[in-house]
N, CA, C and O atoms as a MOPAC input file, in Angstrom:
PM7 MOZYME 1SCF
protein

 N      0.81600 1    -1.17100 1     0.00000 1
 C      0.00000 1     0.00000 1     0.00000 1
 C      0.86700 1     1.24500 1     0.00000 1
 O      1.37300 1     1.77900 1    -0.98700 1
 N      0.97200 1     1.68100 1     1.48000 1
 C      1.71300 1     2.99700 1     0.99300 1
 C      3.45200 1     2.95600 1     0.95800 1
 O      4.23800 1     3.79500 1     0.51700 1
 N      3.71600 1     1.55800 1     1.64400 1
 C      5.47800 1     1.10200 1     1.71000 1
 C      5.84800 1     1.80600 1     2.39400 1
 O      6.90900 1     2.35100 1     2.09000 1
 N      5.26700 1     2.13700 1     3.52500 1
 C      6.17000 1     2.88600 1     5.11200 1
 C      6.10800 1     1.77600 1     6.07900 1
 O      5.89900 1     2.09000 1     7.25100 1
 N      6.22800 1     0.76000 1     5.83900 1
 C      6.31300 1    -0.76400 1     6.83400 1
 C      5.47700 1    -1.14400 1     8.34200 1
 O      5.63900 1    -1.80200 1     9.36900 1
 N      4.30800 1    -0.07500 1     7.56500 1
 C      2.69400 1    -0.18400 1     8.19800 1
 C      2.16000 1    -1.50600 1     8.53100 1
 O      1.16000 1    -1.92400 1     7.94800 1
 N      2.77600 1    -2.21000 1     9.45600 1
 C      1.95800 1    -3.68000 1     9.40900 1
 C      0.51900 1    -3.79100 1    10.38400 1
 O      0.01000 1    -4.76400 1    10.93900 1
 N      0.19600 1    -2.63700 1    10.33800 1
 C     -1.45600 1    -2.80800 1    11.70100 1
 C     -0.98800 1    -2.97500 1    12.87600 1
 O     -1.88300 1    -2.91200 1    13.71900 1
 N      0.24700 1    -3.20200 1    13.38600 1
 C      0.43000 1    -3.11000 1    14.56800 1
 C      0.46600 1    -2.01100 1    15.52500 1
 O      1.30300 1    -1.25000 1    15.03900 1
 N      0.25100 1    -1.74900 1    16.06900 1
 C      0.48100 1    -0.39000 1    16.68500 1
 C      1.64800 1     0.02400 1    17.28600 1
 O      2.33900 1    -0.74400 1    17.95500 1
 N      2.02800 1     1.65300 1    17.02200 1
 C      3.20600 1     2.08700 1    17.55100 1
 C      3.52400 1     2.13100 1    19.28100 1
 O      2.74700 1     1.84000 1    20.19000 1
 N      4.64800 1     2.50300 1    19.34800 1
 C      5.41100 1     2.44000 1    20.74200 1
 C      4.47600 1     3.35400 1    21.50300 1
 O      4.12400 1     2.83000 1    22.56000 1
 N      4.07300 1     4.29500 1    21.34400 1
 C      3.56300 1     5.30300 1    21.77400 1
 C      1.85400 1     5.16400 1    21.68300 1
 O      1.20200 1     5.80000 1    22.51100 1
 N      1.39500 1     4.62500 1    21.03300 1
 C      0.04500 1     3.95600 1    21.16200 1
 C     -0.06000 1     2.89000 1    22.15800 1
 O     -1.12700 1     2.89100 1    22.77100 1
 N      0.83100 1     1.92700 1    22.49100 1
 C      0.94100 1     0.87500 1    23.27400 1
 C      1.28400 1     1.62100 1    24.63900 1
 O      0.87500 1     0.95900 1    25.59300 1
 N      1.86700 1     2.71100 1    24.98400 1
 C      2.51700 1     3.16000 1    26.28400 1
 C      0.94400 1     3.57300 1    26.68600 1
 O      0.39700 1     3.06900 1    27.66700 1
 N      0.21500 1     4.64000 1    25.73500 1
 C     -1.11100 1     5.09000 1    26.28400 1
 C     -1.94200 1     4.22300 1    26.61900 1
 O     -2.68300 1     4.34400 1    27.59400 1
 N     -1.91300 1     2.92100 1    25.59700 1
 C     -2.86300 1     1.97300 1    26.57700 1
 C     -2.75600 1     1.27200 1    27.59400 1
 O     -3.69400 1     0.86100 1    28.27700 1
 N     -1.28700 1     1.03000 1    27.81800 1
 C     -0.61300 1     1.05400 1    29.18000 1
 C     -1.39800 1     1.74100 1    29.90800 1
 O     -2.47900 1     1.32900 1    30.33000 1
 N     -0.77100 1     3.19400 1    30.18100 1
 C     -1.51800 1     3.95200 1    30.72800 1
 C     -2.87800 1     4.18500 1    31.06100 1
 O     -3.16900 1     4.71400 1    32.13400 1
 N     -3.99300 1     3.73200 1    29.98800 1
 C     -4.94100 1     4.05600 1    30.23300 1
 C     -5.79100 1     2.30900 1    30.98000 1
 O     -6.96500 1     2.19100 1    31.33200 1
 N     -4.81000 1     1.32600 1    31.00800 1
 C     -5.69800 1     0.71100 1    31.59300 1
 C     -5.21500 1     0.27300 1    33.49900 1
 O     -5.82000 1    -0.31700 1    34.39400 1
 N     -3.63900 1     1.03900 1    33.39500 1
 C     -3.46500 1     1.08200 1    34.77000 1
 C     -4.21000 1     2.32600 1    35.51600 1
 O     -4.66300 1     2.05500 1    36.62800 1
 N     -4.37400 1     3.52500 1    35.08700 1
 C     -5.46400 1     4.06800 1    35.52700 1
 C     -6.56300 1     3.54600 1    35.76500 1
 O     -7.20400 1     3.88900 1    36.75700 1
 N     -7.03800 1     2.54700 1    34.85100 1
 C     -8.61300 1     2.00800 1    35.41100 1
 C     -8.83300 1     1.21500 1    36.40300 1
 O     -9.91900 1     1.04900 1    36.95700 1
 N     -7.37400 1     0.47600 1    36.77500 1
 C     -7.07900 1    -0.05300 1    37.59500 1
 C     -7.00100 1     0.25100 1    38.78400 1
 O     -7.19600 1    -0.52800 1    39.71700 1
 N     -6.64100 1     1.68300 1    38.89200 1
 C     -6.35900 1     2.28300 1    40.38200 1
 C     -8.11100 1     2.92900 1    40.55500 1
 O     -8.85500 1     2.88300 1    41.53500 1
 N     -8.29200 1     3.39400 1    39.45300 1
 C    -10.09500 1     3.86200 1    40.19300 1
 C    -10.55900 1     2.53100 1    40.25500 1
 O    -11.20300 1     2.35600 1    41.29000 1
 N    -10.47700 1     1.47000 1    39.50600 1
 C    -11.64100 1     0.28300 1    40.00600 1
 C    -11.39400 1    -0.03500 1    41.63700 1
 O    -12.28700 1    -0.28600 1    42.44800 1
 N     -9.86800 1     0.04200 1    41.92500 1
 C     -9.59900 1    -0.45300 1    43.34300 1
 C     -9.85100 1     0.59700 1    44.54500 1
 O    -10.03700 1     0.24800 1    45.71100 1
 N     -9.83100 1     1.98200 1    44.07600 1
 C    -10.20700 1     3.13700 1    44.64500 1
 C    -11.84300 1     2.58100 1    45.16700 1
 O    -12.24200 1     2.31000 1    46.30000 1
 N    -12.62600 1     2.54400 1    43.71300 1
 C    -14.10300 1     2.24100 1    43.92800 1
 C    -14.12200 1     1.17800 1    44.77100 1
 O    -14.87900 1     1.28500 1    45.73600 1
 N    -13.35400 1    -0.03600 1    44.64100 1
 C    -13.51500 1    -1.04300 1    45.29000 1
 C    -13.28800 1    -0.18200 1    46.96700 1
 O    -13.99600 1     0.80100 1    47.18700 1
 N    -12.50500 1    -0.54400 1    47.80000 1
 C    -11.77400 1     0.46200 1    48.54900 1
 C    -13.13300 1     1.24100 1    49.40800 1
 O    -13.52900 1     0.91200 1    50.52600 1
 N    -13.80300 1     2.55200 1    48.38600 1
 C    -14.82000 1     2.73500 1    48.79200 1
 C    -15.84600 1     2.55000 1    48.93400 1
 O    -16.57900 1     3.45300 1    49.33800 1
 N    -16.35000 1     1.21000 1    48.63800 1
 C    -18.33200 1     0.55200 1    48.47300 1
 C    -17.92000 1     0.96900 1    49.80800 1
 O    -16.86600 1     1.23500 1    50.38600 1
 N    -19.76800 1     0.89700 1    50.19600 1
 C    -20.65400 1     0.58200 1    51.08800 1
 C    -21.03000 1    -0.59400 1    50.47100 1
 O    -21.23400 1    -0.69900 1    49.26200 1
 N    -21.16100 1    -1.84000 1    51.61700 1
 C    -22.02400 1    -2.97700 1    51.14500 1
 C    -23.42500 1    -2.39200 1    51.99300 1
 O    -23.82700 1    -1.64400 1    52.88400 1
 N    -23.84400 1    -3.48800 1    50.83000 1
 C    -25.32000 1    -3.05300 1    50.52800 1
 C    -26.51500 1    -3.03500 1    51.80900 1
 O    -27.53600 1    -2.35100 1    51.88200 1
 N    -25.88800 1    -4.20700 1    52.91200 1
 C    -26.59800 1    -4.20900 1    53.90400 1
 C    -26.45700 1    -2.77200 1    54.36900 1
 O    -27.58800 1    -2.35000 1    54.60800 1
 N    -25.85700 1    -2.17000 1    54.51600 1
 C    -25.37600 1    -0.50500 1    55.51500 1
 C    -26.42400 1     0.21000 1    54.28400 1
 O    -27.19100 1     0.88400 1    54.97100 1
 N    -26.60300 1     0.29100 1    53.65000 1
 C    -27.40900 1     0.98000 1    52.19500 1
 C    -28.86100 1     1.06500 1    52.55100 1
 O    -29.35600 1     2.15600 1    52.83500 1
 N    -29.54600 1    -0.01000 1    52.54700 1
 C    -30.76600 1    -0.38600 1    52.80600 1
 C    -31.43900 1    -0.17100 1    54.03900 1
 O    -32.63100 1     0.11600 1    54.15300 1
 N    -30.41500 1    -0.36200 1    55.17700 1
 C    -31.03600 1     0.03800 1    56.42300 1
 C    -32.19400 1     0.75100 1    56.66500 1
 O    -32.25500 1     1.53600 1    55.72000 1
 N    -32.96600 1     0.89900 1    57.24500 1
 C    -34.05500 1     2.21800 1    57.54000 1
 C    -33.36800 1     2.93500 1    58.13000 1
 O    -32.46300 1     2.27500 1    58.64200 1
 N    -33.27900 1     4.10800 1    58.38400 1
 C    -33.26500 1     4.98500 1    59.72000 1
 C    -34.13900 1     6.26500 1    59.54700 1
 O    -34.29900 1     7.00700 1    58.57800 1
 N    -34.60300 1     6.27600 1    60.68600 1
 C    -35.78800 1     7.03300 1    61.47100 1
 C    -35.92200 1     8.25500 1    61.26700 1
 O    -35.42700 1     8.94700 1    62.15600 1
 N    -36.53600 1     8.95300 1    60.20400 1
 C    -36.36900 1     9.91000 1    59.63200 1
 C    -37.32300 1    11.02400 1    60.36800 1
 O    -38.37000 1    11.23100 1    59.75500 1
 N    -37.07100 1    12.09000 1    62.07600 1
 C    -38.01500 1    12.31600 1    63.02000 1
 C    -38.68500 1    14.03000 1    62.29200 1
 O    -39.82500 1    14.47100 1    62.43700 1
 N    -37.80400 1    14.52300 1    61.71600 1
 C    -38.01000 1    15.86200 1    61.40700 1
 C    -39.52200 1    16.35400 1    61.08300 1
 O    -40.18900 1    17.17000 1    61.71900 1
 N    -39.75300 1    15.88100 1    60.31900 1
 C    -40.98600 1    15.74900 1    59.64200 1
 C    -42.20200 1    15.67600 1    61.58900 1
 O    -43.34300 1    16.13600 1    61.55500 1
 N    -41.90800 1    15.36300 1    62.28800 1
 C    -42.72800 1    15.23100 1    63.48700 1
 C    -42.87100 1    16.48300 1    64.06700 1
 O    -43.99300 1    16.84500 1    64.42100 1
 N    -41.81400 1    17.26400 1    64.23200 1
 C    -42.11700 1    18.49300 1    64.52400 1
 C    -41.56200 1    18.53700 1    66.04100 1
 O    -41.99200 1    19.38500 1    66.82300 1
 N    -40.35900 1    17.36200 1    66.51600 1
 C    -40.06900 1    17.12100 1    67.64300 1
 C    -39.24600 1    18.39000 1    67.84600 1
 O    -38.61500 1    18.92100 1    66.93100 1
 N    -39.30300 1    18.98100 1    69.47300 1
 C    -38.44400 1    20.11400 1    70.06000 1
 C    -38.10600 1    19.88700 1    70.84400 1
 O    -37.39000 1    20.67600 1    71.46000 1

């Protein structure tokens, strides 16, 4: 085709960014992980009094 020894592979610098971009996803997934609330603490009720007009 164009004879610049284009084989579809991707360059050095394409490969570093996806480096990059999937160790970043890595540190927010473990961040997110890290921060859940499990779900039991979520669901709880709590006693919502305001609405009563307590003083």
């Amino acid at each position: 085709m164009s004879g610049n020894g284009d084989t579809g592979t991707p360059n050095t610098g394409e490969q570093i960014d996806a480096a990059e971009r999937d160790e970043a996803k890595r540190r927010l997934l473990a961040q997110a992980e890290a921060e859940r609330i499990p779900v039991q603490e979520t669901t709880r009720a709590v006693p919502d009094r305001r609405w009563r007009g307590e003083s």
